[in-house]
PARO-782226 format. One record per residue (C-alpha): residue number from 1; residue in one letter; chain; x, y, z. Coordinates in steps of 0.2 Angstrom, whole numbers, plus 5000, padded with zeros to 4 digits. Example, Ala and Ser with C-alpha at 12.3 -4.5 7.8 and 13.67 -1.06 7.14 Angstrom:
+-----+--------+--------+------+------+------+
: num : residu : chaine :    X :    Y :    Z :
+-----+--------+--------+------+------+------+
:   1 :      A :      A : 5062 : 4978 : 5039 :
:   2 :      S :      A : 5068 : 4995 : 5036 :
+-----+--------+--------+------+------+------+
//
This chain:
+-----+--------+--------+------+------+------+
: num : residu : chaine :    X :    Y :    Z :
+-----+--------+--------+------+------+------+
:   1 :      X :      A : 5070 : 5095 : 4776 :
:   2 :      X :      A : 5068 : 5114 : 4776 :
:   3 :      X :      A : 5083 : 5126 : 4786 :
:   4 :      X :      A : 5078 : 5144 : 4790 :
:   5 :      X :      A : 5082 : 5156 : 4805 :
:   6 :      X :      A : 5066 : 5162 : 4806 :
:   7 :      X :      A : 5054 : 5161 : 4822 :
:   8 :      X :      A : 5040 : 5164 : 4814 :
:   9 :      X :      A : 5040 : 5147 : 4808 :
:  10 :      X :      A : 5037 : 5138 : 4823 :
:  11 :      X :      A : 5028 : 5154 : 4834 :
:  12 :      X :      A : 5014 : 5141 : 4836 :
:  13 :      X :      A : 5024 : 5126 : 4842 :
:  14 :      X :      A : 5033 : 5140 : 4854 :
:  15 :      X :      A : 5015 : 5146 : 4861 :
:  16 :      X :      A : 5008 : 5131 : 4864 :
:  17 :      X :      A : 5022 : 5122 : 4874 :
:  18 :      X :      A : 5030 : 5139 : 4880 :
:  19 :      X :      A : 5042 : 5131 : 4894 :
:  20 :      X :      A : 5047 : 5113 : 4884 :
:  21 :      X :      A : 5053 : 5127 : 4872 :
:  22 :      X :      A : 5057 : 5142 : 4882 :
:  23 :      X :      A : 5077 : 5134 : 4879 :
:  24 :      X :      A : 5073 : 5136 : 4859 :
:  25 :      X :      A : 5065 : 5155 : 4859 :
:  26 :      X :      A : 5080 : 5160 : 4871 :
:  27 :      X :      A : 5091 : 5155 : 4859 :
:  28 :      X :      A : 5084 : 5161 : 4843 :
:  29 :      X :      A : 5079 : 5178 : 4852 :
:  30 :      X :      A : 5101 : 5181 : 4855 :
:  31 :      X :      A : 5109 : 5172 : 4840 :
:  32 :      X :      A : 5110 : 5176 : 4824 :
:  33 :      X :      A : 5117 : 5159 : 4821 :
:  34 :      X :      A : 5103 : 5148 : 4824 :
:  35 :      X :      A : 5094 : 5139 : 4812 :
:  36 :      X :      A : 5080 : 5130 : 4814 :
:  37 :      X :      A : 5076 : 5112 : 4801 :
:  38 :      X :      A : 5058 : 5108 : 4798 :
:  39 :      X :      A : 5049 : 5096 : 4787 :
:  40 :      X :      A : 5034 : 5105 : 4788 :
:  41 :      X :      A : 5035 : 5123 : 4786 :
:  42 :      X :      A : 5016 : 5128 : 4785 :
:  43 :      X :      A : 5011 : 5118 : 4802 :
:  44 :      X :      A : 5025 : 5110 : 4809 :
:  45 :      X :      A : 5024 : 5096 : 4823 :
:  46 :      X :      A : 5044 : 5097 : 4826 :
:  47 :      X :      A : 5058 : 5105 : 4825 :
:  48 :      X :      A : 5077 : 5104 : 4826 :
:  49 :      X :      A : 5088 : 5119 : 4832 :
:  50 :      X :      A : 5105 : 5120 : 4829 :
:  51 :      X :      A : 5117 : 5133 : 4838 :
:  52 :      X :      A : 5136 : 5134 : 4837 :
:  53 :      X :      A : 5139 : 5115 : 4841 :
:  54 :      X :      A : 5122 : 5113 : 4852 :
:  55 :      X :      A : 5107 : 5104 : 4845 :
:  56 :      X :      A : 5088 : 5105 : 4852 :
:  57 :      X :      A : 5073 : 5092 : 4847 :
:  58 :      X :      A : 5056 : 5096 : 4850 :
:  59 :      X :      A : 5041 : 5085 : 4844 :
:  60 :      X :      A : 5023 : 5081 : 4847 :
:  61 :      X :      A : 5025 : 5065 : 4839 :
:  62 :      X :      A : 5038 : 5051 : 4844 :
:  63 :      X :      A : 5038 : 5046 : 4825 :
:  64 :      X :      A : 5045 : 5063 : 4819 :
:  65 :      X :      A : 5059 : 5063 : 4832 :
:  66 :      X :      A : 5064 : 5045 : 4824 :
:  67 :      X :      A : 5064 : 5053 : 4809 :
:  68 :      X :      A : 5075 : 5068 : 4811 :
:  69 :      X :      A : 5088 : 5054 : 4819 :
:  70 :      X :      A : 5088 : 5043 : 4803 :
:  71 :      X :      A : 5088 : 5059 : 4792 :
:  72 :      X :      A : 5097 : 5075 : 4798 :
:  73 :      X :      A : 5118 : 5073 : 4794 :
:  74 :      X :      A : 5122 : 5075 : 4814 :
:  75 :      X :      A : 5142 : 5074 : 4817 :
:  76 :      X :      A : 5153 : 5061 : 4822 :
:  77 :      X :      A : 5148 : 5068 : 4843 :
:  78 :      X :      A : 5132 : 5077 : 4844 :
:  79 :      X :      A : 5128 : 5089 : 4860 :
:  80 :      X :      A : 5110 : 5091 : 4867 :
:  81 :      X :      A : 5104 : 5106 : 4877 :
:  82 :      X :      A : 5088 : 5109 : 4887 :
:  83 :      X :      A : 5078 : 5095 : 4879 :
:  84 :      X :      A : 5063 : 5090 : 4889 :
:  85 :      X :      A : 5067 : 5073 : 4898 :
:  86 :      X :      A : 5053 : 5064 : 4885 :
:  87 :      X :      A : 5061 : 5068 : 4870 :
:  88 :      X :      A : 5079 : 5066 : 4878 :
:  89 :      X :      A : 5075 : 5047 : 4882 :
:  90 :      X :      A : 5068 : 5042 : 4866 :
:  91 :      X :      A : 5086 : 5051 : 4861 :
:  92 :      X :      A : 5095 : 5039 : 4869 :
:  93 :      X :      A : 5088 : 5025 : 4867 :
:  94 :      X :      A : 5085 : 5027 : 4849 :
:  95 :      X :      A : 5097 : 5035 : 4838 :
:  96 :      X :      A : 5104 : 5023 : 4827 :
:  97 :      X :      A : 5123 : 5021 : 4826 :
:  98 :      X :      A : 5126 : 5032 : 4842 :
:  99 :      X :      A : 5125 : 5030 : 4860 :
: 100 :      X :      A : 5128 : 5039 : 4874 :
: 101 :      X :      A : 5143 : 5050 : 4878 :
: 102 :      X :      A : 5140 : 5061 : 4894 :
: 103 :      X :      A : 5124 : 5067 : 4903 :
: 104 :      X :      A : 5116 : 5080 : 4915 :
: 105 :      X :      A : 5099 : 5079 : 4922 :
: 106 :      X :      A : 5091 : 5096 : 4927 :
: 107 :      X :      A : 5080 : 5105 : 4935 :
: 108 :      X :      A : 5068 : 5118 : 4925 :
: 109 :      X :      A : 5060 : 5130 : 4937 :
: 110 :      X :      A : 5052 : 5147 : 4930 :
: 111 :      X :      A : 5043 : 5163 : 4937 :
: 112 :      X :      A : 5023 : 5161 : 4931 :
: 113 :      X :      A : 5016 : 5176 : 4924 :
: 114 :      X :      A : 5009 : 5182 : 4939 :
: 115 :      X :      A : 5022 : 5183 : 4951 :
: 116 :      X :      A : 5030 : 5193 : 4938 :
: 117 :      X :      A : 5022 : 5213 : 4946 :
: 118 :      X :      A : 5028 : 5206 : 4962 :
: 119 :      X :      A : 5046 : 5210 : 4954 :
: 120 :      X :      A : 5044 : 5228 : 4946 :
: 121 :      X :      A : 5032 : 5234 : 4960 :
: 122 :      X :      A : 5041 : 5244 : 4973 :
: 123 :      X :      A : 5060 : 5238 : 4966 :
: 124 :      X :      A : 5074 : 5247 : 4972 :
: 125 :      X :      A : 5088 : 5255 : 4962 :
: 126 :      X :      A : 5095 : 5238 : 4952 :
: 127 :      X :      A : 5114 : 5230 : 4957 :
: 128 :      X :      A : 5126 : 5235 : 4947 :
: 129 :      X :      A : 5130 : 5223 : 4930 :
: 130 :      X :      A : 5146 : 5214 : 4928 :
: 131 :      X :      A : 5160 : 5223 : 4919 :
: 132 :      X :      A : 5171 : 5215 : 4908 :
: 133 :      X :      A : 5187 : 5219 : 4918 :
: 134 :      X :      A : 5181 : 5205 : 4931 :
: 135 :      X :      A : 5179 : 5192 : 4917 :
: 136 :      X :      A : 5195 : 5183 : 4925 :
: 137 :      X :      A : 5186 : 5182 : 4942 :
: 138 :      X :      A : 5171 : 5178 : 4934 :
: 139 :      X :      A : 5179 : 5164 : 4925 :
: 140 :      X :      A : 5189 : 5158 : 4937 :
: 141 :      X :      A : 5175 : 5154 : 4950 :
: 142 :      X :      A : 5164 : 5147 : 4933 :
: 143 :      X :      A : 5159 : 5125 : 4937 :
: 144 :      X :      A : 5162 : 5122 : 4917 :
: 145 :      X :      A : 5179 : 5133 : 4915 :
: 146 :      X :      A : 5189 : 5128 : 4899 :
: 147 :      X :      A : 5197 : 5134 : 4886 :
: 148 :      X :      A : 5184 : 5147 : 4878 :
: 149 :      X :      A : 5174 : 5148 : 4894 :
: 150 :      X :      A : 5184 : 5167 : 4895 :
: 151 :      X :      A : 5176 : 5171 : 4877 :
: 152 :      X :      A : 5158 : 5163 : 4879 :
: 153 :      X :      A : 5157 : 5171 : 4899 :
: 154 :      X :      A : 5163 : 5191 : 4891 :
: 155 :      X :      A : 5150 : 5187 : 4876 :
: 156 :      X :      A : 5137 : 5183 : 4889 :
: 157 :      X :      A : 5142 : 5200 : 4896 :
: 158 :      X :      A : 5141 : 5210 : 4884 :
: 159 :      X :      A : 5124 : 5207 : 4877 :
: 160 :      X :      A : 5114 : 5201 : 4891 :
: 161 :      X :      A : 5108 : 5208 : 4909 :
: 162 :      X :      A : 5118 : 5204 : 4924 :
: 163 :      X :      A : 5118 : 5207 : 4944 :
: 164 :      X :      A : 5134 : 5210 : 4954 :
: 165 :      X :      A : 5137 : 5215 : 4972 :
: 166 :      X :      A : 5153 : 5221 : 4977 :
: 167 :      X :      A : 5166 : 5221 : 4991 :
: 168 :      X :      A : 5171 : 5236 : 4998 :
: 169 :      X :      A : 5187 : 5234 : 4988 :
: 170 :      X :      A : 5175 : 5234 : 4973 :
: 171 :      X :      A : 5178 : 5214 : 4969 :
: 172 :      X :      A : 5165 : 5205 : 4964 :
: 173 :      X :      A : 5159 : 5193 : 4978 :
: 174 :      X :      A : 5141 : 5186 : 4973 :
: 175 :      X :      A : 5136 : 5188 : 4953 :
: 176 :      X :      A : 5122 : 5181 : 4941 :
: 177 :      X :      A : 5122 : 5181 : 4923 :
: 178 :      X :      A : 5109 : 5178 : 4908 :
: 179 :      X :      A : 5117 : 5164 : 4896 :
: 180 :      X :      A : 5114 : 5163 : 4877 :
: 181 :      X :      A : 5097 : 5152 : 4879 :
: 182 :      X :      A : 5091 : 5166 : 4890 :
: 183 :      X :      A : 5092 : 5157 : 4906 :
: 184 :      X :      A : 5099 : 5164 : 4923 :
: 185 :      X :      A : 5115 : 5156 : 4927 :
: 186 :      X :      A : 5134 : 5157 : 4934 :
: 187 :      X :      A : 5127 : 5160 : 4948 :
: 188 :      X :      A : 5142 : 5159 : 4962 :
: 189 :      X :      A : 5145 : 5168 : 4979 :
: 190 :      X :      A : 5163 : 5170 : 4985 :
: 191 :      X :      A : 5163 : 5157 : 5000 :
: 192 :      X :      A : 5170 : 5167 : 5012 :
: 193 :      X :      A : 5153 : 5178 : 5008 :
: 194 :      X :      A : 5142 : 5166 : 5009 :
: 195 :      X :      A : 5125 : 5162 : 5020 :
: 196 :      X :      A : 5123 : 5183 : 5022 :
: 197 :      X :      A : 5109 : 5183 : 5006 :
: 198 :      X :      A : 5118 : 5191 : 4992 :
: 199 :      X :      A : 5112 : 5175 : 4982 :
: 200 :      X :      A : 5094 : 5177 : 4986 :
: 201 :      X :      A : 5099 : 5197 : 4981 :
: 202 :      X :      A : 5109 : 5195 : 4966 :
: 203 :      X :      A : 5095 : 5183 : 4962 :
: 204 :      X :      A : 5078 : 5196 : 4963 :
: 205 :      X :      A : 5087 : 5209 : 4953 :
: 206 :      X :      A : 5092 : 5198 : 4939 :
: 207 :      X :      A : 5076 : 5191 : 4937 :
: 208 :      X :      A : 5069 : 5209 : 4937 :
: 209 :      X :      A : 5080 : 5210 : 4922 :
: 210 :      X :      A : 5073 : 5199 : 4914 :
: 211 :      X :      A : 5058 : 5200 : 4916 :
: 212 :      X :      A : 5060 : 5219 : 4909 :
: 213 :      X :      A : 5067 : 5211 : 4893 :
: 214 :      X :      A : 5050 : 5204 : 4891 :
: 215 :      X :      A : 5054 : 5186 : 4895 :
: 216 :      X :      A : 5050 : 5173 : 4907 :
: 217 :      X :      A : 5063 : 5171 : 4920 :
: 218 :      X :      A : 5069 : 5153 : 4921 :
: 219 :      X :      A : 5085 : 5143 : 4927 :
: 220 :      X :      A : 5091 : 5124 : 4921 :
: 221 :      X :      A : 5099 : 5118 : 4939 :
: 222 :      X :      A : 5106 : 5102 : 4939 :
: 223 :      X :      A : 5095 : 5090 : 4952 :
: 224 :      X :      A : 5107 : 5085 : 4964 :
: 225 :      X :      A : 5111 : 5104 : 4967 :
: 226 :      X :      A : 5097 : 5106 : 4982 :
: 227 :      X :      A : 5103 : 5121 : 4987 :
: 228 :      X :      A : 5101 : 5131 : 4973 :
: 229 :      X :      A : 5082 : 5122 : 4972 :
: 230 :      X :      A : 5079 : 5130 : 4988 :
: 231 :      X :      A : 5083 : 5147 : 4980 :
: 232 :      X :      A : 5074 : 5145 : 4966 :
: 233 :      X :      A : 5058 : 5140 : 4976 :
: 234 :      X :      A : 5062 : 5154 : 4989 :
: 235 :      X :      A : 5062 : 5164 : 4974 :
: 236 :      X :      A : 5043 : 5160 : 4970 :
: 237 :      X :      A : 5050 : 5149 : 4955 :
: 238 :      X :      A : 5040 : 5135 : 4953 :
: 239 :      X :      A : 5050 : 5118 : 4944 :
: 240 :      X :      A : 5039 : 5113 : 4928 :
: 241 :      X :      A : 5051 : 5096 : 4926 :
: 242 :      X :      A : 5065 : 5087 : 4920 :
: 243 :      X :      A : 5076 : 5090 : 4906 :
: 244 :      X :      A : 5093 : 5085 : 4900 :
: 245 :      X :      A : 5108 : 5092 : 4893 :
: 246 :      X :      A : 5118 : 5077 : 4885 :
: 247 :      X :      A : 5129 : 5070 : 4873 :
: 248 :      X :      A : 5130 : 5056 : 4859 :
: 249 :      X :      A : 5143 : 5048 : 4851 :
: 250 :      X :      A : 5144 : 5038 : 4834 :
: 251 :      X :      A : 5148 : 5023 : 4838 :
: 252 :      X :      A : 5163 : 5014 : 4828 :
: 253 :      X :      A : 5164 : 4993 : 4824 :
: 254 :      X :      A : 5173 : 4989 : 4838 :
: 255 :      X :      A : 5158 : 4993 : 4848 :
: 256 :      X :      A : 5145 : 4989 : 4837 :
: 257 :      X :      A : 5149 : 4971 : 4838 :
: 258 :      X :      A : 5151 : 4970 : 4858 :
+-----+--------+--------+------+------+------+
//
């Protein structure tokens, strides 16, 4: 099995199923810390990406998925992210000695190409980004807030585009943000603020944004979340599929034997 951090490697794999991998080339685009494990470096068929703690599988083959879950030293719990619903069920049901820890089915939904003009013809003077002196409001309002929520958030800040409207106070009442895969997220509206469009605002710029980064605009929403389905689709988004963010779990005797 070969490691490397290099793109290239895989710049086929990525152009011919740009959206079950638009996750992966997020990721490698932003962090210098993920590697990528290969058994083929001239043509590969697969691919595993590892990044701080979360792993990605692609394959074309069902075989080579198999493989890297005999072969690749995983840890004791193992966290999944993005990985097209196909792949994530073979995952589950065949990864020998683990089994299921936790689980979130989503939503992909993307911009196509040519909605993209739509976006930079005509646009207005962009929102404002966030700043990091309103991390702790950003934080605070975040669904997964833990402890180094703070740190990942600010980091996401820092490096990536962002859209914030403002009260007239100057606190942040309706932000988006671009996470570490590239994807459009924390979105959140203060709920005193809400159902006056500052979503649907904070939205349009952001994905201007990205869009000037050179990247598809996409978001991961989780499926039982219909309102932000409508958003995306008001948006001109259009939802490519299924995938999941999940965990695994080695399992011990005790429950190997039940």
């Amino acid at each position: 099995m070969i490691k490397t951090a290099n793109i290239v490697t895989i710049e086929q794999l990525l152009k011919e199923y740009p959206l079950e991998t638009i996750n992966v080339a997020g990721r490698m685009k932003n962090n210098g810390g993920a590697f990528l494990y290969l058994f083929d470096e001239e043509k590969p068929k697969s691919f595993l990406q590892e990044d701080d703690g979360w792993y990605a599988l692609f394959s074309k083959e069902k075989e080579e998925v198999h493989r890297y879950l005999r072969e690749f030293p995983f840890p004791e719990r193992v966290h999944f992210s993005g990985v097209p619903l196909d792949i994530a069920e073979v995952i589950l049901k065949s990864f020998p000695g683990y089994e299921e820890d936790w689980k979130e089915p989503c939503f992909l939904y993307y911009l196509p190409m040519e909605k993209h003009s739509d976006y930079l013809q005509g646009a207005g003077e962009p929102l404002e980004s966030i700043s990091e002196k309103d991390i702790d409001r950003v934080n605070h309002f975040y669904t997964y807030k833990e402890e180094g929520s703070r740190e990942y958030l600010l980091e996401c800040i820092r490096k990536r585009p962002s859209s914030v409207i403002r009260n007239e106070k100057g606190e942040p009442i309706s932000w988006a943000l671009v996470r570490e895969d590239h994807s459009m997220g924390v979105m959140y509206t203060v709920e005193e603020h809400r159902k006056r469009g500052l979503a649907m605002e904070v939205s349009r710029d952001l994905i201007s944004k990205v869009i000037r980064t050179g990247s598809i605009p996409y978001v991961h929403i989780v499926e039982t979340n219909t309102a932000s389905c409508k958003l995306a689709e008001e948006l001109g988004m259009i939802r490519w599929g299924k995938i999941l963010w999940f965990g695994m779990k080695k399992m011990h005797e005790d429950s190997e034997n039940h």
